[in-house]
matplotlib code that plots the C-alpha trace (Angstrom):
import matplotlib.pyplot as plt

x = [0.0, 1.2, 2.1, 3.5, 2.9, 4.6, 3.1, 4.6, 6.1, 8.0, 10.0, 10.5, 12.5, 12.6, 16.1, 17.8, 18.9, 15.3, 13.5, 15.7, 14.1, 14.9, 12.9, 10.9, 8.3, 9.5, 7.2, 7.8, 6.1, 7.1, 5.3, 4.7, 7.5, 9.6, 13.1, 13.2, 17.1, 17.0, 20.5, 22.5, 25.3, 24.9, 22.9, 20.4, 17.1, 16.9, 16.6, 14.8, 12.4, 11.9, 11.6, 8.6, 7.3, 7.6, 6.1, 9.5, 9.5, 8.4, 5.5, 6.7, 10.2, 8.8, 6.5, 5.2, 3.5, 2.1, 0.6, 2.2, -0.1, 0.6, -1.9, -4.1, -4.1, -2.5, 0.3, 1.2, -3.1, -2.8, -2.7, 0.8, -0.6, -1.8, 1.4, 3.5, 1.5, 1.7, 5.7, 5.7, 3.1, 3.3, 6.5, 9.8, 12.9, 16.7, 18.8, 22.0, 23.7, 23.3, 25.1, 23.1, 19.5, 19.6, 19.3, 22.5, 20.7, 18.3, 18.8, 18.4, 15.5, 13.5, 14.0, 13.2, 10.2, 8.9, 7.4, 5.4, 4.3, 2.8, 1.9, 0.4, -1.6, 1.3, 1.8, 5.5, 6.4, 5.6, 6.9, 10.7, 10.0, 9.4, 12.7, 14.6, 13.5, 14.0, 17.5, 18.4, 16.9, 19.4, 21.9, 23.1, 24.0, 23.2, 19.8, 18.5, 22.3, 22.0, 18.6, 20.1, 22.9, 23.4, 24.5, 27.8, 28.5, 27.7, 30.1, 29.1, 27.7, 26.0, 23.9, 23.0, 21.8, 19.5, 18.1, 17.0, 15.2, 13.4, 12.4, 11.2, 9.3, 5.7, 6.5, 5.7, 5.0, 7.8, 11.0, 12.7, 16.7, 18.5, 22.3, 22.1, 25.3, 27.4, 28.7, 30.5, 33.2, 33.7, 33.1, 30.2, 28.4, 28.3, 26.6, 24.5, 23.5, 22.9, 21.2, 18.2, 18.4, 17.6, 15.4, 13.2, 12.9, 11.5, 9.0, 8.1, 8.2, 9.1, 11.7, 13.0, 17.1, 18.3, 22.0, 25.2, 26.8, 26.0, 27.0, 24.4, 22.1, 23.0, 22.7, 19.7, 17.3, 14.4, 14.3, 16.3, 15.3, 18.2, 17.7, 19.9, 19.4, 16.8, 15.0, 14.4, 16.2, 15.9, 13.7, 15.0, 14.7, 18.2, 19.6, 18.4, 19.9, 23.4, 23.1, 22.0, 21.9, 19.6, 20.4, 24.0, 23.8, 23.2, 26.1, 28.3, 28.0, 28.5, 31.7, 33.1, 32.7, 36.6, 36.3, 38.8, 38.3, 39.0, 42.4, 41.7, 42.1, 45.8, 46.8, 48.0, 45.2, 43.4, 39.8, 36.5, 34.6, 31.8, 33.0, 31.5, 29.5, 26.4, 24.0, 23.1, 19.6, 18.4, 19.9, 19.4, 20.2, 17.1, 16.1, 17.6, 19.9, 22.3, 23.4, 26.4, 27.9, 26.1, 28.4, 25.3, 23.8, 21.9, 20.3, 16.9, 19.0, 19.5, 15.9, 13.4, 13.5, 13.1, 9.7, 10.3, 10.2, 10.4, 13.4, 12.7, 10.2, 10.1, 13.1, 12.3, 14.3, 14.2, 16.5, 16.5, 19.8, 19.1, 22.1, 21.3, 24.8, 25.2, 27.6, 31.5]
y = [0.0, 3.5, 5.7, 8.4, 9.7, 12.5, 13.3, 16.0, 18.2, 21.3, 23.4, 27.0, 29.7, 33.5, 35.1, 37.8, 35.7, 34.4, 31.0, 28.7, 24.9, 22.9, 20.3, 19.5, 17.2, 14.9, 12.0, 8.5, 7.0, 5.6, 2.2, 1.1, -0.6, 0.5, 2.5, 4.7, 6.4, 9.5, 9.9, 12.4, 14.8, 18.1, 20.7, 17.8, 19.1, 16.2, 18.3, 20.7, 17.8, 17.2, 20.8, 20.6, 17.5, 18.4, 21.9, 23.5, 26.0, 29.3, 30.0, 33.7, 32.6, 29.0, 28.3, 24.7, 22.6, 19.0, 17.1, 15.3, 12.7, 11.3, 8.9, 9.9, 13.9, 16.6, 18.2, 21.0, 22.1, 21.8, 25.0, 25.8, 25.0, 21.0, 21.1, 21.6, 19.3, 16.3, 17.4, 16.7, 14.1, 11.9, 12.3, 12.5, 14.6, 13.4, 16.9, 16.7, 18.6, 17.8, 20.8, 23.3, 21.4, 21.7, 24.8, 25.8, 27.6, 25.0, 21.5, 18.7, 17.4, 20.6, 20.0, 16.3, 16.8, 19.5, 17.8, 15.2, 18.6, 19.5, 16.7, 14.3, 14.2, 12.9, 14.8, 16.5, 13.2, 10.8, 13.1, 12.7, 9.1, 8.8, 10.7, 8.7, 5.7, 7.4, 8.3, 4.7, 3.5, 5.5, 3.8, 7.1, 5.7, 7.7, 9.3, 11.3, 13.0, 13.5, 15.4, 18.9, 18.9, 21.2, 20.4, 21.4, 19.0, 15.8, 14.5, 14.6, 11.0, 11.8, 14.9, 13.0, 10.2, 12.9, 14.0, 10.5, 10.4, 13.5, 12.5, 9.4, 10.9, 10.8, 7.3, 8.6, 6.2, 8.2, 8.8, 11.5, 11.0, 14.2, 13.1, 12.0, 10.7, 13.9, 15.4, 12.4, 10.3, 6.7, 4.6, 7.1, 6.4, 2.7, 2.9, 5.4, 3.2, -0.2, 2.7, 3.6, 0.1, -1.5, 1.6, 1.1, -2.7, -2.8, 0.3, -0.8, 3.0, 3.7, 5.7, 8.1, 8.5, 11.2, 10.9, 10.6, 8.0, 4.6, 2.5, 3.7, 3.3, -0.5, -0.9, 0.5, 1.4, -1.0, 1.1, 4.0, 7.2, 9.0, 12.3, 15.3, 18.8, 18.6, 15.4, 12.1, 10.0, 6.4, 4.3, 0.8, -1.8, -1.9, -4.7, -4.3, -0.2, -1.9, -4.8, -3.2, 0.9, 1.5, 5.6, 6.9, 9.1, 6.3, 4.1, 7.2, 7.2, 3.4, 3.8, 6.6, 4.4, 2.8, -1.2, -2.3, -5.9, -4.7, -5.9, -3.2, -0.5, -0.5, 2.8, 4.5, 4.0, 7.2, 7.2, 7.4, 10.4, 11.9, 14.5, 17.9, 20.3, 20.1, 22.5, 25.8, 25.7, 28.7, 27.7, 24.6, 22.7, 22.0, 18.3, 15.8, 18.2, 15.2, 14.8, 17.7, 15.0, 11.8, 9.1, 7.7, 10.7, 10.6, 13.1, 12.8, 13.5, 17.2, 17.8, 16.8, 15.5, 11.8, 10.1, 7.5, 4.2, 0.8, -1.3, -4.4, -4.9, -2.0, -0.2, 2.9, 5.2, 8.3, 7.9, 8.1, 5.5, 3.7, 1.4, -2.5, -4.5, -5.4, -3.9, -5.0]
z = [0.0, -1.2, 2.0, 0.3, -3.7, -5.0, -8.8, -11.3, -8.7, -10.0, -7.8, -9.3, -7.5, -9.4, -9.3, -10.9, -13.8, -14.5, -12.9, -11.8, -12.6, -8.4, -9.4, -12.3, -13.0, -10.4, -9.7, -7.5, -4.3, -1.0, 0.3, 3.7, 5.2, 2.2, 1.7, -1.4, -1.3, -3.6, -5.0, -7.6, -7.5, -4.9, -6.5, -8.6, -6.7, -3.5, -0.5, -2.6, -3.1, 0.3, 1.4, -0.6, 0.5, 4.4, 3.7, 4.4, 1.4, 1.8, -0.9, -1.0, -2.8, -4.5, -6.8, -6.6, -8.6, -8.4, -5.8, -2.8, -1.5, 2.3, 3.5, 0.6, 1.4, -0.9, 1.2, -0.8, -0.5, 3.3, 5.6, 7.2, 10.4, 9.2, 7.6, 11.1, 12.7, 9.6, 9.8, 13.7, 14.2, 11.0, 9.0, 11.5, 10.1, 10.4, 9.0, 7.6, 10.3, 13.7, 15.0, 12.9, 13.3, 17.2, 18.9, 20.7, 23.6, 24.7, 26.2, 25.1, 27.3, 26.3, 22.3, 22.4, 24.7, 23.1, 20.0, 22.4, 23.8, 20.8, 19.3, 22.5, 25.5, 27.8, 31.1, 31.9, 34.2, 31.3, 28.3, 30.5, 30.6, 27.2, 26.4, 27.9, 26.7, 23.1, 24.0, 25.2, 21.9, 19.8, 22.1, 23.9, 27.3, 30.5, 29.4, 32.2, 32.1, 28.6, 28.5, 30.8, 28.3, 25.7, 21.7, 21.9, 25.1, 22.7, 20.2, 16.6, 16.6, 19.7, 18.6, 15.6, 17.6, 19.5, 16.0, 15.4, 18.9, 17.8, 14.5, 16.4, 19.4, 17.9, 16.5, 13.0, 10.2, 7.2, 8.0, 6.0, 6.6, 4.5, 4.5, 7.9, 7.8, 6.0, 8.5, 10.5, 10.3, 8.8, 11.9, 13.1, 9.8, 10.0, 13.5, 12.8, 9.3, 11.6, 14.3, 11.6, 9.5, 13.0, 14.4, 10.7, 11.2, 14.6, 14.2, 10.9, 9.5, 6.2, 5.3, 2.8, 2.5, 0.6, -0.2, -3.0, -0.9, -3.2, 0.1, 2.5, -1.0, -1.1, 2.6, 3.6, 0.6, -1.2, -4.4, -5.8, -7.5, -9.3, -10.1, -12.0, -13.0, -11.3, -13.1, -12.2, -14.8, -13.6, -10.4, -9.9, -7.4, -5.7, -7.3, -10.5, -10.1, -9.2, -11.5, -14.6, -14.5, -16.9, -17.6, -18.5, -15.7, -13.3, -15.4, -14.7, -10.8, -10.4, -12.8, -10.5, -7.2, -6.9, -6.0, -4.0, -4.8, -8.6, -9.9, -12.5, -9.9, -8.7, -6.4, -9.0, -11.8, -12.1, -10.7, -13.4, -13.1, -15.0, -17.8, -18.2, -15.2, -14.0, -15.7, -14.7, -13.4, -14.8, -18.2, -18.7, -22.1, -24.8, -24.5, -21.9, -19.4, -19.8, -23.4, -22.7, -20.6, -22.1, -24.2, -25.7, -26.6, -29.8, -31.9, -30.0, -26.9, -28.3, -28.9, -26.8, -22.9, -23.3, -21.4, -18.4, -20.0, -18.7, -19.0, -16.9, -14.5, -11.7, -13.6, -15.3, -16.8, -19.1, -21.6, -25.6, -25.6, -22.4, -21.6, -21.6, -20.4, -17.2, -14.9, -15.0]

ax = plt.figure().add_subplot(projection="3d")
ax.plot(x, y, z, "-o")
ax.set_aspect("equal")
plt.show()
């Protein structure tokens, strides 16, 4: 059953230098009990997407268009008020930086009680024991000391940890994790990857990881939608995504991940990378925004943007000259 359906949204900001194109026609959908990883380069319209999604964007500086269906309800036709509350209540929020999405000046007992506040009928006494419980969950050990602490008493690890338990106090049922794992280092980002894989398998929430990492794509997400310029260019289940990419964009990203198990790739063999810039928003190329870069660009490519079209079952992907061989 569909839990979350995004159709034909377009994200439209007006600058100086004319509209600038965020997001553009993008459309996919999020089932219950599913992970759907939304991956491209920086700058390809994925927090942008989910700005829109959670309500974040202000409607004086974006124009929006589409629909965003949760539970069956238009999002982007609700009030700013139903909006909050779906935000708080319904869909939990992981931010990119931990450091930057707490508040400084307040503790952290006040910030992760404050949405059961809100959002539930629970007394003072049971909101603490509730936020405890949520900051034992994310494995943070000595609770009670941790909630009359401040953000810049934790460790990097730890504040993101206390993120999580707030996107998790009103037990929502979507999970929206924006590069939850950015700002940390290696062996921070593997526990914090076995934190929500294990958090989302117990609460049976579904989840929404945005992210360029392709490793926290193959070990967390159920499906992947890879998006550029602003576009989506190609869904996939996982394994057909890493078996068989389907758009040259897609191809390109796989190429530029080094494999150490690859005899290929001695220390000194230089590392793939994907030719040519990304495009300018506000001037984007006629026809697919990918054929400056594309190796299997065709003549179609140049003219008109190409239609998602099936490639195997589940795997779409838009693409004049879609690629076929599997993966070296």
């Amino acid at each position: 059953m569909t839990l979350l359906d995004v159709q034909d949204l377009s994200v439209t900001f007006d600058t100086p230098r004319g509209p600038l194109h965020a997001a553009s026609g993008v459309s996919f959908s999020v089932a219950r009990d599913e992970t759907v990883a939304i991956v491209g380069e920086s700058g390809c319209g994925k927090s942008v997407t989910v700005s829109a999604i959670t309500g974040m964007l202000d409607a004086a500086n974006a124009r929006i268009s589409g629909a965003v269906l949760h539970d069956g309800a238009d999002v982007l036709t609700a009030t700013a008020r139903e909006q909050r509350g779906r935000l708080g209540r319904a869909i939990g929020m992981i931010f990119q930086n931990p450091m930057t999405s707490l508040n400084p000046v307040l503790s952290i007992g006040y910030q992760l009680t404050e949405p059961l506040k809100l959002h539930t009928a629970l007394s003072r006494r049971e909101r603490r024991a509730w936020a405890i419980d949520l900051l034992r969950q994310v494995g943070l050990s000595d609770p009670e000391k941790r909630l009359g602490q401040y953000p810049h008493e934790l460790s990097g690890g730890m504040r993101q940890r206390v993120t999580i338990a707030i996107a998790l106090a009103c037990d929502p049922e979507l999970i929206i994790a924006d590069e939850p794992t950015t700002a940390l280092d290696v062996t921070v980002q593997a526990q914090i990857l076995d934190l929500l894989r294990a958090l989302r398998r117990e609460r049976g929430s579904s989840m929404v990881m945005i992210t360029h990492d392709l490793g926290v794509v193959a070990a967390l997400a159920d499906r992947v939608v890879v998006m550029y310029a602003g576009h989506v260019v190609e869904t996939a289940p996982v394994a057909a995504l890493f078996a068989v990419p389907a758009h040259p964009y897609t191809a390109a990203l796989m190429r530029a991940v080094p494999d150490p198990t690859d005899p290929r790739e001695r220390d000194d063999a230089p590392l793939h990378h994907v030719p040519g810039q990304v495009p300018d928003l506000a001037r984007l190329p006629q026809g697919c925004p990918f054929q400056p870069r594309c190796d299997r660009a065709v003549a179609a490519c140049v003219q008109t943007m190409p239609p998602a079209m099936e490639i195997s079952p589940g795997q779409c992907a838009a693409c004049h000259n879609p690629c076929t061989e599997a993966r070296a």
